[in-house]
C-alpha positions in Angstrom: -3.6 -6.9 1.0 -7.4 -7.2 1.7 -10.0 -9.6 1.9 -12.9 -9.5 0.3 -16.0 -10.7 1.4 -18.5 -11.6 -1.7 -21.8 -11.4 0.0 -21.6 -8.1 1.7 -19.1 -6.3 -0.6 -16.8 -5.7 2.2 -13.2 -5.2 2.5 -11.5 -6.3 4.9 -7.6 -4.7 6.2 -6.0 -8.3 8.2 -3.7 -5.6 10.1 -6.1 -3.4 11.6 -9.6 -4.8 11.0 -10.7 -2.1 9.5 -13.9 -2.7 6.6 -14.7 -0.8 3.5 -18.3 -1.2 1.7 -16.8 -1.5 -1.9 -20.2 -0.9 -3.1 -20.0 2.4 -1.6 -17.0 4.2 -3.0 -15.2 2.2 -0.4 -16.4 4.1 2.5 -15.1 3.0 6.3 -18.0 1.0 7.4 -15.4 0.1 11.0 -12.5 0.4 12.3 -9.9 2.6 12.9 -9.4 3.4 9.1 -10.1 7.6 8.9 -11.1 8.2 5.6 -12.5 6.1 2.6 -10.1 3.5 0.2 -8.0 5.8 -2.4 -10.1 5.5 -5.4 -8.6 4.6 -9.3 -10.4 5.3 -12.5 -9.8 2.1 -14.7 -11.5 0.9 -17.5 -10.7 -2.0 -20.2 -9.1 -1.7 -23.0 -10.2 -3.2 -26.5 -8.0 -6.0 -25.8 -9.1 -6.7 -22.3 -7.0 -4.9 -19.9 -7.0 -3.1 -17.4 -6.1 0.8 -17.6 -5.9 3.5 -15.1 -7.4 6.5 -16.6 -6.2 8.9 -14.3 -3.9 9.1 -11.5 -5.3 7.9 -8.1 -8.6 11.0 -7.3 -7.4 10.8 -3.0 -4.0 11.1 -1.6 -2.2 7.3 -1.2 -1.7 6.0 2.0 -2.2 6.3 5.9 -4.6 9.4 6.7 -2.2 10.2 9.6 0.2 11.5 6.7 -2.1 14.5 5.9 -1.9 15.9 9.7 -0.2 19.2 10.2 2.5 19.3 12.6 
């Protein structure tokens, strides 16, 4: 869960404070966040809702997951 802050376009992480400029492709703007927000193509339907168009374009989850060991 984030916050969001409406005037700068910010996302904010509550566990480690890290900030995303949603503006920006979601690009780390602090913290100790490593790489950008995972990004989802969506677009609305006729009817209204929401649908992914593809699967999610960066891997899913904490960078330190993509070191090698």
């Amino acid at each position: 869960m984030a916050l969001y802050e409406q005037q700068t376009h910010n996302l904010l992480c509550p566990c480690h404070q890290s900030q995303f400029d949603v503006s920006n492709h979601c690009a780390v703007i602090f913290g100790p966040a490593a790489r950008p927000l995972p990004q989802l193509p969506i677009t609305v339907d006729a009817e209204g809702y929401l649908v992914a168009q593809s699967d999610f374009l960066e891997p899913v989850g904490p960078s330190y997951w993509e070191r090698l060991r």
